[in-house]
Structures are given as C-alpha cells and as structure tokens.
C-alpha positions in Angstrom: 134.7 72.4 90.3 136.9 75.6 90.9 136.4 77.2 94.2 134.5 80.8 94.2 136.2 81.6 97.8 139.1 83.8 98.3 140.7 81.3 100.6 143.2 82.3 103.7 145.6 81.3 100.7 145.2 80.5 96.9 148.1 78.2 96.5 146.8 75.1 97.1 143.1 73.3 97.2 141.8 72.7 100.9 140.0 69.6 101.3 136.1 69.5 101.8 134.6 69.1 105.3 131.7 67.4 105.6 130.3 66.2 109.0 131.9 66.5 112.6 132.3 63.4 114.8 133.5 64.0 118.4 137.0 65.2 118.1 137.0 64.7 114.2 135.9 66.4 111.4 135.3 64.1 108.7 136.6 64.9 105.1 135.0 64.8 101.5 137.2 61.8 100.9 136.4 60.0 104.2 140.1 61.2 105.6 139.4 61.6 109.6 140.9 64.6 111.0 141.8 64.8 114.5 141.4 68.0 115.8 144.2 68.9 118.8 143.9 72.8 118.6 139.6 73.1 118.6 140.9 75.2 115.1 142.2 78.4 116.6 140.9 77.1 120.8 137.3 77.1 119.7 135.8 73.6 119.6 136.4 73.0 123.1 132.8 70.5 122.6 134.2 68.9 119.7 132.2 68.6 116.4 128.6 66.5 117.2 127.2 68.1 120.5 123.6 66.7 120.1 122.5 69.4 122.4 123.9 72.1 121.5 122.8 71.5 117.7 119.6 70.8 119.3 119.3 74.1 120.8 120.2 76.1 117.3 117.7 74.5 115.7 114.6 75.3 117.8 115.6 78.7 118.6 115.7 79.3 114.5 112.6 77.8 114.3 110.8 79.8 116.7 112.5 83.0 116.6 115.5 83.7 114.4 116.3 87.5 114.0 115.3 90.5 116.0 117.1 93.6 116.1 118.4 95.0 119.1 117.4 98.4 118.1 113.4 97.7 119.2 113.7 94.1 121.2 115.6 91.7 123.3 115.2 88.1 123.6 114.7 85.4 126.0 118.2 83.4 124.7 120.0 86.9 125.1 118.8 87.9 128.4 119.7 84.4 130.1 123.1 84.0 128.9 124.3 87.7 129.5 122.7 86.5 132.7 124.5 83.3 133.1 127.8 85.3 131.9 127.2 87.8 134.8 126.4 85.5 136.9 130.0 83.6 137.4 131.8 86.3 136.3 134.5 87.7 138.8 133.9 91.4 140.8 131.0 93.5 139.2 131.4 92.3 135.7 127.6 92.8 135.8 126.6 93.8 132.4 127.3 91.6 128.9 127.3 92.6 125.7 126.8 90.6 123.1 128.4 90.6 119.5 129.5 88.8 116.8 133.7 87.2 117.4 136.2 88.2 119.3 137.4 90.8 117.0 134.1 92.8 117.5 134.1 92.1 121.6 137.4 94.0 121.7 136.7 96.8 119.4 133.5 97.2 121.4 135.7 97.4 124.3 137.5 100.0 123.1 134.8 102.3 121.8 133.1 101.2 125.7 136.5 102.6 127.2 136.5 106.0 125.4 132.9 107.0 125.8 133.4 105.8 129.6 135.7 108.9 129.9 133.9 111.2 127.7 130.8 110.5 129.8 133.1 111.6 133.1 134.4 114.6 131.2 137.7 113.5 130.4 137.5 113.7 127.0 141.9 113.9 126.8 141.6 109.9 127.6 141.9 108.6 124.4 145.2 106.4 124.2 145.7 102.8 124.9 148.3 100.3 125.9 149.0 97.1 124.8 152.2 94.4 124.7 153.9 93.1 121.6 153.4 90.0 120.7 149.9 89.8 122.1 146.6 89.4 119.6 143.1 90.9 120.0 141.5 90.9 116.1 141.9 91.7 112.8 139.3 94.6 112.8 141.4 98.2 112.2 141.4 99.2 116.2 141.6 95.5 117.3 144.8 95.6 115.3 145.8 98.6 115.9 146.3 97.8 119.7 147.4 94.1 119.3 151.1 93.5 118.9 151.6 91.1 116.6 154.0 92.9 114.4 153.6 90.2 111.5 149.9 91.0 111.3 149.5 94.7 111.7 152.7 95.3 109.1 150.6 95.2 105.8 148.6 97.9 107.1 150.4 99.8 109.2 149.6 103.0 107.5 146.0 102.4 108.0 146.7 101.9 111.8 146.5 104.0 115.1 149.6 105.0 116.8 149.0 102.9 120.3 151.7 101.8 122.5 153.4 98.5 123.5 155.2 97.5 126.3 156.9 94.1 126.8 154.8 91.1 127.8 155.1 88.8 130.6 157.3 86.5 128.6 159.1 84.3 131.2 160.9 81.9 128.6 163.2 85.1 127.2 162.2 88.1 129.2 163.3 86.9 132.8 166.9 87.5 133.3 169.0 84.6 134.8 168.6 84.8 138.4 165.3 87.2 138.5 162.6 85.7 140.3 158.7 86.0 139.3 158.3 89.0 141.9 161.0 90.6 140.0 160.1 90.3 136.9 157.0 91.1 137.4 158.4 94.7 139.5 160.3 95.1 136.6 157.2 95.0 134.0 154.9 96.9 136.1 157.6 100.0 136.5 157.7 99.4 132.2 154.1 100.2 132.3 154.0 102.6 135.1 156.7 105.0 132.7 154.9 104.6 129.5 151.9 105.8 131.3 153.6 108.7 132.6 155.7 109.3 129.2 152.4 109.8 127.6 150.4 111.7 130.7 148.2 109.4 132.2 145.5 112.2 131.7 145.3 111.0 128.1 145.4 106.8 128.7 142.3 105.2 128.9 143.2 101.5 128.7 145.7 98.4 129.3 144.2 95.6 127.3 146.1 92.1 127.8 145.6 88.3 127.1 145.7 86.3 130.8 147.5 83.8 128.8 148.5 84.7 125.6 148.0 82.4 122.5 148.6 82.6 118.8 151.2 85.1 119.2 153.3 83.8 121.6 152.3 80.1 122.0 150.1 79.7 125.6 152.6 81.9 127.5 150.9 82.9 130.5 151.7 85.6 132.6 154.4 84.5 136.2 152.4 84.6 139.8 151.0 87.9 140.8 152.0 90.2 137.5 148.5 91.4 137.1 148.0 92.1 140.7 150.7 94.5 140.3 149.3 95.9 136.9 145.9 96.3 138.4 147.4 98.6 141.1 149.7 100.8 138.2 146.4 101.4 136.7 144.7 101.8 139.7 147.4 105.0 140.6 146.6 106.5 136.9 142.8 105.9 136.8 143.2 104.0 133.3 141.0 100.7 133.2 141.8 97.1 132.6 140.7 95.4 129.4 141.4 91.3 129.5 141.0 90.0 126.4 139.9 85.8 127.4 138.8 85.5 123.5 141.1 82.2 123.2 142.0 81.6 126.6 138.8 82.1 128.2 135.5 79.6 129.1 136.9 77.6 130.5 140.0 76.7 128.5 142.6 77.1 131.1 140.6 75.7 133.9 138.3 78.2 135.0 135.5 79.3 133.5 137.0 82.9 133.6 141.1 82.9 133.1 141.5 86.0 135.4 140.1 84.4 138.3 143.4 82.2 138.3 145.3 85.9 138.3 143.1 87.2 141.5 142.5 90.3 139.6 139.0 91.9 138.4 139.1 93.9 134.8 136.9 96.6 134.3 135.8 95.3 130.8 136.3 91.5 130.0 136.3 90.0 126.3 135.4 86.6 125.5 133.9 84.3 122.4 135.5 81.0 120.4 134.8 78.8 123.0 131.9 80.6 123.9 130.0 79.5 120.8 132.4 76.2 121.0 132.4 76.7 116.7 128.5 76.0 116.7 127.6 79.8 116.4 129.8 82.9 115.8 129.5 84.9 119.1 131.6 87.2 121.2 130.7 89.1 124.3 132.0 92.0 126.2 131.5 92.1 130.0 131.7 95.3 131.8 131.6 96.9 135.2 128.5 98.5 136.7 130.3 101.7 136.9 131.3 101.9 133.4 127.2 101.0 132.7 126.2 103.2 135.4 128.4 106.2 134.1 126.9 105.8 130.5 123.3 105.5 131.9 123.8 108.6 133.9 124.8 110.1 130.9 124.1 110.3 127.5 122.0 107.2 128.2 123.0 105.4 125.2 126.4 103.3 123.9 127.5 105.0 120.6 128.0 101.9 119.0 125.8 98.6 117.4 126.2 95.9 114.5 123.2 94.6 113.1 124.0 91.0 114.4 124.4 91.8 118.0 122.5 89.8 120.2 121.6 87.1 117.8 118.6 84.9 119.1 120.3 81.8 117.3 123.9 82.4 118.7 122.7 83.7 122.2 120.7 80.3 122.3 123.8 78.2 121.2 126.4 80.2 123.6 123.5 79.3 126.5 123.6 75.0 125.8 127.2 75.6 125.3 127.2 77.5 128.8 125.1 74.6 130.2 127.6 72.0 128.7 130.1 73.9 130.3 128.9 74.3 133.5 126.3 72.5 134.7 127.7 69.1 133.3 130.7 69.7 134.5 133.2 69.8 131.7 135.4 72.9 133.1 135.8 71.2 136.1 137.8 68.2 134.1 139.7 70.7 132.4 142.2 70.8 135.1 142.8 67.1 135.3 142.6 66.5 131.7 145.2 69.7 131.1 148.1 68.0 133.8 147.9 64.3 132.0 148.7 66.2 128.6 151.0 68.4 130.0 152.8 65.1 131.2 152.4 63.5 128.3 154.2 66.3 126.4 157.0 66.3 129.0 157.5 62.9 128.6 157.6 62.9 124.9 159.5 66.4 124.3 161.1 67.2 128.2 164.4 66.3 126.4 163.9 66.8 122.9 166.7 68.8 121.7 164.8 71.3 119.5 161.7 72.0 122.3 162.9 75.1 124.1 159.4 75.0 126.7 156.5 73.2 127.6 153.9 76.1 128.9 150.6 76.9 129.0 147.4 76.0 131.5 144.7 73.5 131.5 143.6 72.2 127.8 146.3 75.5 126.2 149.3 74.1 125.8 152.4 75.6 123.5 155.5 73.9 122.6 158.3 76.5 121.6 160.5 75.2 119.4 164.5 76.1 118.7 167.3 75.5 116.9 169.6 75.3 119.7 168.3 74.6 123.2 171.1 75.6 125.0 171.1 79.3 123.6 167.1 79.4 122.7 168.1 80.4 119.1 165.8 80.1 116.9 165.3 78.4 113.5 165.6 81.0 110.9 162.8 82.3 109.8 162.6 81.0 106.0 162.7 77.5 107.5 158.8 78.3 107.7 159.4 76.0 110.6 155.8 76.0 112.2 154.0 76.2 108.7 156.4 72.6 108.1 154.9 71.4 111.3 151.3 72.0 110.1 152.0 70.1 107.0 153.2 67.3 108.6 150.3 66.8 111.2 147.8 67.3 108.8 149.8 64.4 106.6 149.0 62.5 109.9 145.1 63.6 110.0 145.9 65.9 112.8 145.0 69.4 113.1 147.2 71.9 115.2 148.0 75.2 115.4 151.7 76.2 115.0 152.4 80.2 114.5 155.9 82.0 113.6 157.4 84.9 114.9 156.9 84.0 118.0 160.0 86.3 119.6 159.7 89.2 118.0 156.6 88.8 114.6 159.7 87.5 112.8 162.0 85.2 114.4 160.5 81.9 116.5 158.2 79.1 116.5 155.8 77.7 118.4 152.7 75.5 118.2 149.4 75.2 120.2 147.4 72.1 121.4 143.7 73.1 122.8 141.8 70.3 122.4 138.0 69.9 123.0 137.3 69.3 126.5 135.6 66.1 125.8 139.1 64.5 124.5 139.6 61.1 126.6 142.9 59.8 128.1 143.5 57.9 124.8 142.9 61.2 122.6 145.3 63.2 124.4 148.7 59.9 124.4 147.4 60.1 120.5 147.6 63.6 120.0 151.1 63.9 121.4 152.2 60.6 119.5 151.5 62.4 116.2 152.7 65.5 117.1 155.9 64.0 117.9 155.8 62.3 114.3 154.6 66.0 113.2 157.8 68.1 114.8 160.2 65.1 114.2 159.5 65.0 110.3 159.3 68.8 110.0 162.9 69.3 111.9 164.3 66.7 110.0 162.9 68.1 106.4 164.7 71.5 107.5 167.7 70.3 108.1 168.0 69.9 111.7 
C-alpha cells in the first residue's frame, strides 16, 4: 500500500517498525535493528522499558489532557520538581513543553520578556556559534548555526549573530593550549557584544557539547567559565541548550555541571522522554521568574500541549529510571569502555581524523587525508554512505555532513541507550567499522 506520509525524503520506501526490544527495534519483515545513536540521542532506555510504558498507560487512563490555562497536574508538578531539584544553581522553575525545538524558542521569548519586564526593552539580539543546532522552529533556527539547515529559509530568518565554536579539532592553532583558546574565544564573544552594544544583547545560547552539527565536540577545560564572566561584564544571560547532550547522556544528569558553570535558562528533552513521550523542558532562574512575577505577572507565551499529564508522567519513570536506579551513574563507565573500543578499532585508521565526545556521545570525524584533516568532498555524500552501509548491517547511527563549515566534513555519532551491555558496545563498533570501511571504500578511498 502507498504511503500517505510526506516522509523526511520521497525517494525511497522506509521499512515498517513494529515493536521495540531492548536496544532493537524490530522490523515489519522481522529484520532486527540495532540502535547505536538512541535515533537522534533519545532512546537512552532503549525500546521495551516495562516501566516507563507502565506509567503512560495509567496516567492516560486516569487523566489524559488538561489545559494549563485553568489546571496543573500531579505528573507535572513532581517532575518540574524532580528537574529542579538536581538541577545546578537556582535553576528553580521548569517549564514544560513539547521537543526541544519548543524548549528553546520558549527560551528565547523567556529571555526578551525578562528585559522588557526590567525596562530594557533595547535587549533584543542574541548570540549563537556556527555549526551549533537548537530546532527547526523559525527562531530556534534562526539562532542555530547550522548553515545547511537555515539556507532554504534564510529569507524567512532573523538576523542573529555567530561567533566561532569551541572547536578544538580545527579551531586550536598548533601550539595554543586550552586556556588559550579558550582566551581567544571569549575576547570573539566579548567584541561581538560590543560591536553590537551590549545594551541591545540579551542572550548567548550554546550546546555544552555539541552534536548533530559538529559530531559530539565538546567545549576544552574552563571555556564556559570564561563565557559566563563576558556575559556577566555585559549583563546578557546564558542559555545552554542540553536537548541532545543532556540527562544524563554525557555523564551527568545535567552536562553543565561537568563545565562548573550555572545558565540562567537551561533547555533539555529527547532523553528526557527517552522516545516514550515527546517532551521538552525549559529551566529557568528564580530571578528571571521573580522579575516576571513582579511584573506583568504572566509569561506571554503557551502551546496547547504544554504540560501534558501523559508526557509529564512518562519524563517522571524516565527520571526515576534515570536516577534512582542508577543508570546515569554507569554512563561514565559504560562511555570510557566504548570510547576504548573505538580507539582501538579506528586510533589508527587512516580516514578517522578524531575520536571525541563524553560519556555514551561519541563522534567519529572522518577525512580524506589525516595528515592535513581534509575532508572528503562534499558530493561523496560521505556520511549519508555511512548510514547506508550500517543500516545494510541492521545498525542504526547517526552520521551528518558539513561538519566544518554546513558544507565540507563528516562525522558520525554513537549515543547508545544506557542500558547497552559490554557486548552491545564491541558489537556496535564492529559494525561500524564494517559501516565506514565499505562506505570509504565505495567512494573511492
């Protein structure tokens, strides 16, 4: 039967998923699919939590809809509370919406009404780095910069600004150490706020470790430390978006508390929900609360599906999974064995430019040349090659192009679900290497 979907793409039928088992997700045709990326870093539970499901289904059965407009619920309150509760500094107050695209649009919206309610209404401009994501909503895009993504609708976009990102692998000079570097990217950010007036910035929003744009690069020792304080001088606030690299993913339940630095207004959401519910949530200061509530008493934006009994009770068995079973606290452990498993397998391959990333977010970034880091041209389609070929092996990653610049580069992503066993992780880097091998080989290299 012809699909009615418009699918991500409409050259080719995508095969039919039909139950999740652990790490798999289990085909139409009985094909077995092993899933190293948790899609795009969301399953991080795999595909059969019993108790997570469990939890869905009574909260639909005893309550599924209320709108935030005339009530709360009990799922809501507890995991904005649990959210709170672990979150670094006076991240005191959740809010709780759809995806990740939503939690940073909220964020934005949160960050100019914060200054309107203070009286300065100039503060309207934000500041972002290239190559970094944050949605597909208009103003999530807008700010993000991937240049790739936002081309097609550039016209349609705001005029925000980017600076570099804390991109070790090809921003670092020879001989510049982290503290450097990371001197050198602060007094970047320090002059755009000035070129602009910092009487008109209102935000710096940045991914702790950055992910489908740059491959799980994160950020060298003590580079947000020394962003926090530019801000700090101009009075604009820190936005961290932890949508892919947050709950836990890299370690910690939070990714900024590996960073020693506090944002005002934190994003997070796939592994939030883990894939069993679509949620997002934005955590904010109590002064940016305390300045609306003194205020105009009301935040000037809403969706209908914001605070969802159903997804709020999901995210809170997730949170439990998380937490109180202890599966962030293996991340750590589990993250160094695959990180030595990749070494071991692709420390000397001659087309693996770096091994990065933190905890269960790993990126491999692949070249043509190692020597000189150049890249495979782009219409070798090198990482769309390398999806092919895993999925030819029943794996699932996540490779993305333009890596260097939205154009030239490649990379791909492991994140698998945190319940992934020694086993799982040798036999997701066995087929990986089969994946790369037969992808660099069918492009000629």
């Amino acid at each position: 039967m012809a699909s009615h979907i418009l699918h991500r793409t409409t050259d080719r039928d995508l095969p039919v998923a039909v139950r999740g088992d652990g790490l798999y997700i289990v085909a139409a045709d009985g094909r077995r699919y092993l899933d190293a990326s948790g899609g795009p870093a969301v399953s991080c539970l795999g595909h059969s939590d019993a108790a997570v499901a469990e939890a869905v289904a009574d909260q639909a059965r005893r309550l599924a809809y209320a709108h935030t407009g005339f009530f709360t619920s009990e799922a809501a309150e507890e995991l904005a509370l649990r959210l709170t509760a672990a979150a670094p500094g006076d991240l005191d107050y959740a809010y709780l919406v759809s995806g990740g695209s939503e939690a940073n649009e909220a964020a934005l919206k949160l960050a100019r009404q914060y200054f309107l309610e203070k009286g300065e209404s100039a503060r309207h401009r934000f500041i972002a780095r290239r190559q970094s994501y944050h949605g597909n909503t208009i103003g999530a895009l807008s700010v993000g910069g991937n240049m790739a993504r936002r081309e097609p609708y550039r016209p349609i976009l705001m005029d925000w600004s980017h600076v570099s990102p804390c991109y070790g692998y090809r921003g670092q000079e020879e001989g510049e150490s982290d503290a450097a570097y990371g001197d050198r990217l602060a007094a970047e950010l320090d002059a755009e706020i000035r070129r602009l007036g910092p009487e008109s910035v209102a935000g710096f929003i940045a991914e702790p470790v950055v992910g489908a744009s740059l491959g799980a690069a994160p950020a060298v020792p003590g580079y947000f430390r020394k962003v926090r304080e530019v801000l700090d001088r101009h009075g604009v606030l820190l936005i961290l978006d932890e949508v892919m690299c947050g709950m836990g993913r890299c370690g910690s339940l939070y990714a900024c508390e590996q960073e020693d630095v506090v944002p005002d207004i934190l994003t997070c959401a796939k592994g939030l929900g883990a894939s069993y519910v679509s949620i997002g949530a934005m955590l904010l200061s109590r002064r940016i609360r305390d300045a609306i509530a003194a205020g105009s008493g009301a935040f000037q934006h809403g969706h209908t599906y914001l605070g969802h009994p159903v997804a709020a009770a999901g995210a809170l068995a997730v949170h439990r999974r998380l937490v109180d079973d202890g599966l962030v606290e293996g991340v750590a452990a589990k993250g160094a064995l695959l990180e030595r498993l990749l070494l071991e397998r692709f420390g000397n391959h001659p087309h693996v430019g770096e091994i990065r990333g933190r905890g269960l977010f790993l990126g491999l970034e692949l070249v043509r040349d190692r020597t000189t880091k150049a890249p495979f041209e782009p219409s070798v389609k090198l990482h769309q090659r390398i999806k092919r070929a895993a999925l030819e092996r029943d794996m699932i990653c996540y490779p993305g192009g333009g890596t260097i610049d939205g154009v030239r580069g490649d990379h791909v992503i492991l994140a698998p679900p945190f319940i992934a066993g020694d086993a799982d992780l040798s036999e997701i880097v066995g087929r990986l290497g089969e994946a790369v091998d037969a992808a660099i080989d069918g492009a000629g290299g």
